[in-house]
N, C-alpha and C positions, 0 to 999 in steps of 0.2 A: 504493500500500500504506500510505503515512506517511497520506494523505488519508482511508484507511477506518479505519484504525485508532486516529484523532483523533474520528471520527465515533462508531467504534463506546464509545470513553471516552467521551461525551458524552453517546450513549444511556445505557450504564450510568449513569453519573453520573443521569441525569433520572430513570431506572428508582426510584435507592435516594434520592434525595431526594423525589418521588412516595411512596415504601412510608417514611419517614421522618417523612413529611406523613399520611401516613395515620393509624400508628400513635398521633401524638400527634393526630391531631383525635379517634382513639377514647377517647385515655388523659381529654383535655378532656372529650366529652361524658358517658363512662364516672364521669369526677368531677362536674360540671353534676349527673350526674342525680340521686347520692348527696347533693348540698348541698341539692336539690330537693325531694328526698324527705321525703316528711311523713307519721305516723300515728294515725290515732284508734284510739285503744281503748275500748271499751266495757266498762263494769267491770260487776263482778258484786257484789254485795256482801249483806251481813243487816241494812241499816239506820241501821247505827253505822257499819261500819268493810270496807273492801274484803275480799275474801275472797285464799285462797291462789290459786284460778286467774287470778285477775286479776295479780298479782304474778305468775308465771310466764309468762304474754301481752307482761308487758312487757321477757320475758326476751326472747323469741320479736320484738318487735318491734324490738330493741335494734339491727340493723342497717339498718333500715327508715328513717333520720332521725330528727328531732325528735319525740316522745312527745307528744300529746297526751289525757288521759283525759277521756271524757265520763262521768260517772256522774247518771244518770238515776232520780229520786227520793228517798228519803234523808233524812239530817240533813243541817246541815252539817260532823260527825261525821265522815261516810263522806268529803264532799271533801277533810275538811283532810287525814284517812288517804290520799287518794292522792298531794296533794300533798307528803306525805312520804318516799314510794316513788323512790327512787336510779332514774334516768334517766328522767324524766318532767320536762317543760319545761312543761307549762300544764294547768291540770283545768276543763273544762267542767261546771256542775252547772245540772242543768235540771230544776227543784222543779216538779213536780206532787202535787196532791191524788189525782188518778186512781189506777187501777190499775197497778203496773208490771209492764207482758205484752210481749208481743213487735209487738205493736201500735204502742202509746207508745214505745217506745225506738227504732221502727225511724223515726219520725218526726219523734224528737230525735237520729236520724244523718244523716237527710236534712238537716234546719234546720243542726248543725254543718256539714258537707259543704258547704251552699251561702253560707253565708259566708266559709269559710276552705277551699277545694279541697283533701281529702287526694288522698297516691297511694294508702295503701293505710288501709284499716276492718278491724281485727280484734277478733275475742272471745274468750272462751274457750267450747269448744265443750261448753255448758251448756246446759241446759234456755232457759235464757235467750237466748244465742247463737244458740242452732238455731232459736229462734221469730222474733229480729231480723234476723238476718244476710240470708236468705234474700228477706223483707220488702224492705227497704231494695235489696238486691242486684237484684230486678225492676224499681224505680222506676226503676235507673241505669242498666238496659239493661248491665248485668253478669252475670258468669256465679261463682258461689262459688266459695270451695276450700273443703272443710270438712274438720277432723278432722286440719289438718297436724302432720305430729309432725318435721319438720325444713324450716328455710327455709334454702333455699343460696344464693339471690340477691333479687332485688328482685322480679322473675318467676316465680322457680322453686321451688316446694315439692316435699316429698314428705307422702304420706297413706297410709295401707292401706286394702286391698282385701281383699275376701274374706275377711274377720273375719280381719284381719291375715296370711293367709298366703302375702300380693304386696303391693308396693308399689309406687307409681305417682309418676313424677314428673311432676307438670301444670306446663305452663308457660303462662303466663296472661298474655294481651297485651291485655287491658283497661285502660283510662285509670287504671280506680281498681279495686284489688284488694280486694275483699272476703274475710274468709279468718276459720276460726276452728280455734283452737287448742286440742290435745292437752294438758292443763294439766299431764299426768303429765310428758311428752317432752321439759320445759326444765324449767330450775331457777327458786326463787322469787327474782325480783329482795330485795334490802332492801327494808323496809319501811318506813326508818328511815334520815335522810342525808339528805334530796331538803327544797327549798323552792322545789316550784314556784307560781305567784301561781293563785288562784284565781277564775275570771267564771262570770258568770253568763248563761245559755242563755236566752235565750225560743222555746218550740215550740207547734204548735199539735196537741193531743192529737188522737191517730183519734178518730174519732166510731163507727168500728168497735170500739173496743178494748170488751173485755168488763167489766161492772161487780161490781166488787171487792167480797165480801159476806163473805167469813170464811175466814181461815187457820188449821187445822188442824196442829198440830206437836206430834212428840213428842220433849217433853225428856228429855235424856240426858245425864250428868255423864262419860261417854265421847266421844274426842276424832272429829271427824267422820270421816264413811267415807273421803271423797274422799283426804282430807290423812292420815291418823291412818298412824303408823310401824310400826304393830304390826296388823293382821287378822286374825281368826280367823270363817272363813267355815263356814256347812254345808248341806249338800244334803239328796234326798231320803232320804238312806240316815238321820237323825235321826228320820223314823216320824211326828214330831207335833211341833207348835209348843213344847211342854213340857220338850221334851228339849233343847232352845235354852239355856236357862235354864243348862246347863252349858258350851254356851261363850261363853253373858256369862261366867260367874262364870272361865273361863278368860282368858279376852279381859282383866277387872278386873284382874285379875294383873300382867297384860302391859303395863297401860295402853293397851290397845287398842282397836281400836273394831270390833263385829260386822258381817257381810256374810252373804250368802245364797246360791246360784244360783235359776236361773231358775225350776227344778223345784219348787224349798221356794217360793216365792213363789206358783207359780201352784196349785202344793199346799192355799195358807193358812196353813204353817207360821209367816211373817211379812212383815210390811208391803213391800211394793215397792220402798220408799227403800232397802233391806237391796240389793236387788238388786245383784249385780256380774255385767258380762259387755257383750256387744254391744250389747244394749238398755236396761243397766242402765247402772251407773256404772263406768269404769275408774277401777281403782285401780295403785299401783306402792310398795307399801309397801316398809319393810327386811327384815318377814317378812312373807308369808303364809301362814298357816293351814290347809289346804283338809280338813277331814271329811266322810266320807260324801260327798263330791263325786265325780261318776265322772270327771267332765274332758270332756264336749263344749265343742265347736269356740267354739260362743258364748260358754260360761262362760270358756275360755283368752284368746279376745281382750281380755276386760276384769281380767287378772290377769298374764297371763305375762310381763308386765315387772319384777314384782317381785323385787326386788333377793334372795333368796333362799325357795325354797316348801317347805313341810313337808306330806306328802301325808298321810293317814291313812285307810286304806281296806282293806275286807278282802277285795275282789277283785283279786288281783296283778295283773290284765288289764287295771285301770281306764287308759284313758288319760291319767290326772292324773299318773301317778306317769314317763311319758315328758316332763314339764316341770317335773317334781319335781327338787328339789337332792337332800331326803332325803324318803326311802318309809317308810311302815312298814304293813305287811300283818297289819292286828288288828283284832278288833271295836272298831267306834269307844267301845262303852258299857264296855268294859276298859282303853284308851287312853287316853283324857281323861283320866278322873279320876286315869290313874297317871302320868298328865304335868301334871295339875295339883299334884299331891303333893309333886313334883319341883322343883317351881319356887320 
């Protein structure tokens, strides 16, 4: 009995020094992998100076390791802007003449990648992004995450589905994660604080990329859609491109910047860039706006984040006013101008 029950302490004893062994060789690799970890970001910028998704990306890669930014094209304007951006360790700037399309930058992520191996390549999930990410993501025999609006580990994102009405969490066991980011769904890092050193990239441009013959832009001393605190959007219930005209001059007020649904754009009422929604731009302002908007599924996925919505519609049925903070059921061309009055 003394002889089994010396045995059977010994077993235990080997049992929890075994599960003791265990847990610290996870706790070691679990840390190994965090010191390992390394990220490129691919910036998005106007030329001069990074934009606000790029600064939210780096919010988003902030547990991912060391930052690195590549910004492809540019001054050197745009690089010394990222290298000022609080938690960013090195800025990659890779000067071409060419066009910058999803071409060229997917081949100045490849050329970074194969000098310095990240684990993960992220963007923000821009015009930009959607045309690089995917690019580069085939060469590496990778598989994307696109559109994460929450990173819970090194693997594990979450994204929406179904013009946001499910969320999916992917977990991704590829060497190198390619992934681009919800700009709305984090905060903007600092722009301001950061001296990271800045090199210089050599890449060899696609021979595919498309050639760069003229940008079309219209200026506007309203703050952009994407980023702008204040939106005042309208739909088809506006009648005609003309009737706009009163919620700029609302939006002016607010210091706002205008938005559209899908309906008013494919209407003609105005330009495409207006657009918000699933195929347009997500926004998550402090207010939004929504007139003569009825509230389809599309238009809600690229708004309903917004930190507070002001519905205005005079069909009480519309589904805008069930993601509405505050309704108000009135014709929009009595409304406006008596909440412009107001203000």
């Amino acid at each position: 009995f003394i002889h089994f029950s010396t045995n059977f302490l010994l077993f235990s004893k080997s049992i929890m020094i075994s599960a003791i062994s265990s847990r610290a060789a996870r706790t070691l690799t679990s840390t190994a992998n965090r010191r390992l970890a390394s990220t490129l970001i691919v910036a998005d910028h106007d030329g001069s100076a990074v934009n606000a998704s790029t600064l939210s990306t780096v919010t988003a890669a902030s547990t991912l390791g060391d930052i690195t930014v590549l910004v492809v094209g540019g001054s050197e304007d745009v690089a010394k802007s990222a290298s000022n951006v609080q938690g960013v360790s090195k800025v990659l700037h890779a000067s071409t003449e060419g066009y910058i399309g999803g071409e060229n930058v997917a081949e100045a992520i490849l050329a970074a990648h194969s000098s310095t191996p990240f684990t993960h390549i992220l963007a923000p999930h821009s015009n930009l992004g959607k045309n690089s990410i995917p690019r580069a993501a085939a060469t590496l025999s990778a598989s994307p995450v696109t559109d994460v609006i929450e990173v819970q580990s090194s693997d594990t994102f979450v994204r929406p589905m179904y013009a946001g009405n499910a969320l999916a969490k992917v977990k991704n066991s590829d060497d190198v994660k390619l992934v681009t980011v919800r700009p709305t769904a984090f905060d903007k890092a600092a722009d301001t604080g950061g001296s990271a050193p800045v090199e210089a990239l050599s890449f060899t441009e696609s021979p595919s990329s498309p050639a760069f013959v003229s940008a079309s832009e219209s200026n506007s001393d309203r703050p952009d859609l994407s980023s702008a605190a204040v939106v005042v959007s309208g739909g088809r219930g506006m009648k005609n491109g003309d009737n706009f005209k009163m919620l700029e001059s609302l939006a002016d007020k607010m210091n706002g910047a205008v938005g559209a649904s899908r309906a008013a754009v494919d209407a003609g009422y105005v330009p495409n860039e207006l657009q918000v929604g699933q195929t347009g731009k997500v926004v998550a302002p402090d207010l939004y706006v929504a007139v003569g908007i009825s509230g389809a599924i599309q238009h809600l996925s690229g708004m309903k984040d917004s930190k507070t919505i002001v519905a205005i519609n005079k069909d009480k049925e519309a589904p805008i006013f069930q993601v509405s903070d505050y309704g108000l059921v009135q014709d929009l061309f009595d409304a406006v101008p008596e909440f412009e009055a107001k203000i």
